[in-house]
Every structure is written in structure tokens, then in C-alpha cells.
C-alpha positions in Angstrom: -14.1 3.5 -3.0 -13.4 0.0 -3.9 -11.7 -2.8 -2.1 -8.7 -4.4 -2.7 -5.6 -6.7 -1.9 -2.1 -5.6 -1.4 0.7 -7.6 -2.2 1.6 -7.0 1.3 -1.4 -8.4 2.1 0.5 -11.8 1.2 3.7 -11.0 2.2 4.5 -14.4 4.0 3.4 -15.9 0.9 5.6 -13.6 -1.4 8.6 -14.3 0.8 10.1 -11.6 3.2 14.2 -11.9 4.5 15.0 -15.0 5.6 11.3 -16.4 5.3 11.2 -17.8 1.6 8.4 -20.4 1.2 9.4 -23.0 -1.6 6.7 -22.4 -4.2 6.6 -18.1 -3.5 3.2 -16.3 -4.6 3.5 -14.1 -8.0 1.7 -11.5 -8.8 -0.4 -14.0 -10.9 -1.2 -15.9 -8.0 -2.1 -12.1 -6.4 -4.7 -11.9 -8.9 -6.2 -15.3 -8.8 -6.4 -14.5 -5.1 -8.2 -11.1 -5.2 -10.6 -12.9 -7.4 -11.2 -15.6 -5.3 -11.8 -13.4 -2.4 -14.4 -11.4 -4.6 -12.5 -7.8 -4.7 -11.9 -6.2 -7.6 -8.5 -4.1 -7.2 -4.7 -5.6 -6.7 -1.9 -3.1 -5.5 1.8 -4.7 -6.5 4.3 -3.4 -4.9 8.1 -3.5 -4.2 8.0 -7.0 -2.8 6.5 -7.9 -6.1 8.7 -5.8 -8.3 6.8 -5.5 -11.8 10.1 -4.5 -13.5 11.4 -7.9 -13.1 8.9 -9.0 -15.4 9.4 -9.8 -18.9 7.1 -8.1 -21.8 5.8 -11.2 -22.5 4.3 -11.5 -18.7 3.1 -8.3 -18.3 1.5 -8.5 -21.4 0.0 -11.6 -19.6 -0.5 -10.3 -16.9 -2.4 -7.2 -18.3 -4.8 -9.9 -19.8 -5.0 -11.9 -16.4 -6.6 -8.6 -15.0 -8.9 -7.6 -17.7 -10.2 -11.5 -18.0 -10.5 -11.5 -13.7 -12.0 -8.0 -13.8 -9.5 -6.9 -11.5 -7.6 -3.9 -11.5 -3.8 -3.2 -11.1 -2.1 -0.5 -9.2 1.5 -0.5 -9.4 3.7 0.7 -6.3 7.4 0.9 -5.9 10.0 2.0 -3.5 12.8 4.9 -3.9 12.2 7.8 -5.9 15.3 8.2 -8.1 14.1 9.8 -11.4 15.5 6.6 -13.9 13.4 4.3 -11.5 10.3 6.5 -11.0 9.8 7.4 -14.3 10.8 3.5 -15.3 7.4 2.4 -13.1 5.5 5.4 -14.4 5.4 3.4 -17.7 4.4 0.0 -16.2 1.5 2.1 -14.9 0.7 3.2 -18.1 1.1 0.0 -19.5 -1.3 -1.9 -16.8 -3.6 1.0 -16.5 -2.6 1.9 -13.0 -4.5 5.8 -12.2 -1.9 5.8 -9.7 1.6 5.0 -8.8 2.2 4.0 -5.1 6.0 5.3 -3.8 7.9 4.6 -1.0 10.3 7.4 -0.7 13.3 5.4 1.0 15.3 2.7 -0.9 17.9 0.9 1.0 20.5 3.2 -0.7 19.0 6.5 -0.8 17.0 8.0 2.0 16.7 12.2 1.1 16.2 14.6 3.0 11.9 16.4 2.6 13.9 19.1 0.6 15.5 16.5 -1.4 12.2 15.0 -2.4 10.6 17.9 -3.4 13.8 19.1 -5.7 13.8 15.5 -7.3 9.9 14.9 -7.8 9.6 18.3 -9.1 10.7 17.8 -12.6 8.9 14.6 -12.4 5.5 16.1 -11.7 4.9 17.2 -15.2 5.4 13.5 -17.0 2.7 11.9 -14.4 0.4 15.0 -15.7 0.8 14.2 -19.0 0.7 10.5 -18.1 -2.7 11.1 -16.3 -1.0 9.0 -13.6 -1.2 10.0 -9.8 2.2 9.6 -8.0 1.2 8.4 -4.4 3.3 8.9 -2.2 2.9 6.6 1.3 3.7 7.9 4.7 6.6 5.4 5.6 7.9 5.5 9.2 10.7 8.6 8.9 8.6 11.6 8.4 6.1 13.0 10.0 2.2 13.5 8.3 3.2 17.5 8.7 6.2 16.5 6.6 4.5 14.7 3.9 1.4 17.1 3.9 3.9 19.9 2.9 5.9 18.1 0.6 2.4 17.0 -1.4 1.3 20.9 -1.0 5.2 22.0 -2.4 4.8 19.8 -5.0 1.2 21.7 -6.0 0.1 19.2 -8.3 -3.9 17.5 -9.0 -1.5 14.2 -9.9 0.5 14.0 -6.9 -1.4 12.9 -3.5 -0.7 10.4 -0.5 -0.7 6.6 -0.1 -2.3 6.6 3.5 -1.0 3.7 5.5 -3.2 3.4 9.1 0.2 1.8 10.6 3.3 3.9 9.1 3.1 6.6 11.2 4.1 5.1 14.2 7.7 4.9 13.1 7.4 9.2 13.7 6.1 8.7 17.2 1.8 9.5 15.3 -0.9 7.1 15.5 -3.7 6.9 13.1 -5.4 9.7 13.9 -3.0 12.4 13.2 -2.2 10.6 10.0 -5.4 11.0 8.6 -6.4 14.2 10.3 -3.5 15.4 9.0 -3.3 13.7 5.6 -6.6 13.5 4.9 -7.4 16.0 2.2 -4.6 14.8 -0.2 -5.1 10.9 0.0 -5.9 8.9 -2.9 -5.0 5.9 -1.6 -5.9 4.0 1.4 -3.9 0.7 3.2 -6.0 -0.8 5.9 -4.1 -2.2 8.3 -5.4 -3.0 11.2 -3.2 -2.9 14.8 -3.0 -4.3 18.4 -0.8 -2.6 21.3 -0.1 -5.1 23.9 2.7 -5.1 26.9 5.1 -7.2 26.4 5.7 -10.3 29.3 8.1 -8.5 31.2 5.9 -5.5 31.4 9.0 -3.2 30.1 7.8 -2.2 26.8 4.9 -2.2 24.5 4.4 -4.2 20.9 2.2 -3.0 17.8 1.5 -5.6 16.0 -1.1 -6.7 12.9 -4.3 -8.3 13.2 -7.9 -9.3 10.9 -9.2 -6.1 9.7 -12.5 -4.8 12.8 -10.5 -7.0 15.3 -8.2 -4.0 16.3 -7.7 -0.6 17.1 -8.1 0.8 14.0 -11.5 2.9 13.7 -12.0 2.0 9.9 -15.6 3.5 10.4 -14.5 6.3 11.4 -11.9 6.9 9.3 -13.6 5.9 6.0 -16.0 8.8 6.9 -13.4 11.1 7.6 -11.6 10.6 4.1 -15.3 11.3 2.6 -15.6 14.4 5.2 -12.5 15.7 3.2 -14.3 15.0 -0.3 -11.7 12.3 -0.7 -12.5 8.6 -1.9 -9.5 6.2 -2.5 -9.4 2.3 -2.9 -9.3 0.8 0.1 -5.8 -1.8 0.0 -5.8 -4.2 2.5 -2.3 -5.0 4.3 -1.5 -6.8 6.8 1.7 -7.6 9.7 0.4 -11.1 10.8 3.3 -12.1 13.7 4.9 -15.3 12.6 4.0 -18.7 14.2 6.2 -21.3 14.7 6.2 -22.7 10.9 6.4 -20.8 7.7 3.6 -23.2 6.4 1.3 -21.7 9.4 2.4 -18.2 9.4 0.8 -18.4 5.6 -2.1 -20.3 6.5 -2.6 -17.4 8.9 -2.4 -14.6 6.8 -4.9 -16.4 4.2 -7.2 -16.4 7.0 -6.5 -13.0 8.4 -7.2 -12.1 4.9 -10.5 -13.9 4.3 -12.1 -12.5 7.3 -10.8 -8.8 6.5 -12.2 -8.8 3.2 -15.3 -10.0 5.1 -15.3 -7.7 7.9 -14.5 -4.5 5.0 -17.6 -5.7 2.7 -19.9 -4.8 5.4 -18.2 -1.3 5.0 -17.3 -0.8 1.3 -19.9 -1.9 -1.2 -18.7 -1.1 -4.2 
């Protein structure tokens, strides 16, 4: 297991809807940052998208990582074959072991049957690729849902993309995700969570906070993943609520960041 930085680790940075910051982090800046902060693995993902590059940058880019000793994993959302197979050969090209995959697009959001009849034919190119296809648990389905679309699938090179957060979108807190998912995840986001009432006392809100400063059990759960002979990179993400400036919503996540990375070292060595 090694630790790393998502580019949703940054995502204030990067820019989400209606939230653009006018110099926006790019997946240069990603690495500089996961060198800075002393890990050596960078997950870019679909707020990032690689395919937007040029050659020339990820050529660049590929030479950013191997100078930084940092490692790229390449993620993407939707799981249309042109655009799977499209990111399958940035991950060869960056030297990704795994591609991380939302299932849902904006335009396309199939059915568990679905996915297994489209991945099926794919499975065989990320064998021969030696790329794993990762597929996250992303609010719609349950872990039972993805844990029998991994096992219909029946390959060593496809696996989950465990998000500690996800799964509450299917009514499933952490610890069925990873009791459930456990034996098939090859990659790990830590995210850690708080559940507060809201003022009015009608209602409840999850939302992010610095890695140990949580719910999350990440003790637990990094010996539960090990339990199930399972050792993925650990990803840090994070949902830092927004304050009341874009310029201190980022200034926020940096720190959130800093003292995850800090709080995970104690845990991951590497």
C-alpha cells in the first residue's frame, strides 16, 4: 500500500460548477503538489480529464512523474466502449496498473446488466493491456450490486475502486462497503466523514473533513482490506464544505490536505 493524492483531493482548486478559481490547478500542478506533500502516487480523474491533453503534454507529463518519482493512475467517468478503451491507452501510456471508472456519465447511466454486457468484451483488451479496470462504488448501486458485477465479470484485471463515502447515496455506510467489497478492491479513496443535525434539527448532513478527524475507522479498515489479502494505494479525497470565499475554500482544502497526509503517514509507511 502506498499513499497518494486524488485530483479530488484538490477539487476546489481544479474548479467544480460554478466555483472556477482564475488560475485552476492542472494535473502538473497535481504532481508538484503530491511531491511537495512527500507521497509518491497521483490518481487523475474526470475532473482532470487526461484526454484533453495534447501528446506533447502527456509526453510531459509522463516525464514530470518519472523526474518527481511519482506515479500516475488514470481514472475516468462513463463506460462506453470508444471512451473506455480511449483511457485504457493513456494508462498504458502513463504506466497506470489500473484504470479508475465511474460507471455513470451525465448521458448514460445503465442498468447492472448493462454494465456487465458492455465491460464484457472489454475485459479481454485490459488483460492483454495488464491494466486493472477499477471500477468505484458511486452512489446508485449498492456494494451487493457491484460485488456481483466484479464476480460476473470473472476477471484477475477487473476489481473495485473503494470510496469510504459513495455508498451512502445506496442508503450503506462504510462498513458494508468494505465488508462487502473488500475481497475485490484494488483501490482505496480515503475520505473521511462527519454526520451532524442540521440547525433546525429536521434532517442530518454528511459532510468531509481532515483524514482521523472523522468517523471513518481507517485503522480498521486498512486491516480489514489486508484481512482479505488485499493491498491497494491509499488515494486521499476529500468534500471540504465551502466557506464564504473561493480563495478560503482552497486554502482549506490545502490544509485539510496537509494534515491528512500527516495523520495517514502514521498509518501507511510505504
Amino acid at each position: 500500500m502506498r499513499l497518494g493524492i486524488g485530483s479530488y483531493a484538490y477539487a476546489w482548486s481544479i474548479g467544480v460548477p460554478g466555483y472556477v478559481p482564475p488560475r485552476p490547478m492542472t494535473a502538473f500542478d497535481l504532481l508538484g503538489k503530491a511531491a511537495e506533500l512527500g507521497v509518491g502516487v497521483v490518481q487523475i480523474c474526470d475532473n482532470l480529464p487526461l484526454d484533453a491533453l495534447s501528446d506533447a503534454e502527456l509526453d510531459r507529463l509522463a516525464r514530470e512523474a518519472q523526474r518527481q518519482n511519482v506515479r500516475i493512475e488514470v481514472g475516468t467517468r462513463g463506460i462506453r466502449p470508444e471512451h473506455l478503451l480511449g483511457y485504457l491507452r493513456l494508462a498504458q501510456r502513463l504506466q497506470s496498473p489500473i484504470l479508475r471508472a465511474v460507471i455513470d456519465a451525465a448521458d448514460h447511466r445503465p442498468l447492472a446488466d448493462e454494465v456487465v454486457a458492455m465491460l464484457q468484451s472489454l475485459v479481454p483488451q485490459f488483460e492483454r493491456a495488464g491494466v486493472c479496470l477499477a471500477i468505484e462504488n458511486h452512489d446508485r448501486f449498492s456494494a451487493g450490486q457491484f460485488r456481483d458485477m466484479v464476480q460476473r465479470l470473472d476477471s484477475a484485471q477487473v476489481g473495485i475502486c473503494l470510496d469510504t463515502v459513495n455508498s451512502f447515496g445506496a442508503l450503506e455506510g462504510p462498513e458494508v462497503a468494505v465488508g462487502t467489497l473488500a475481497p475485490w478492491v484494488v483501490s482505496l479513496h480515503v475520505k473521511d466523514f462527519r454526520i451532524r443535525r442540521v440547525e433546525h434539527q429536521m434532517g442530518f448532513v454528511i459532510e468531509g473533513c481532515p483524514a482521523g478527524e472523522g468517523r471513518l475507522d481507517v485503522p480498521g479498515m486498512i486491516a480489514q482490506l489486508k484481512a482479505a489479502g488485499r493491498d491497494p494505494n491509499a488515494i486521499l479525497e476529500q468534500w471540504p464544505p465551502p466557506e464564504d470565499t473561493l480563495d478560503d475554500t482552497i486554502a482549506k482544502e490545502d490544509r485539510w490536505a496537509r494534515a491528512s497526509v500527516a495523520y495517514l503517514r502514521a498509518l501507511i509507511k510505504d
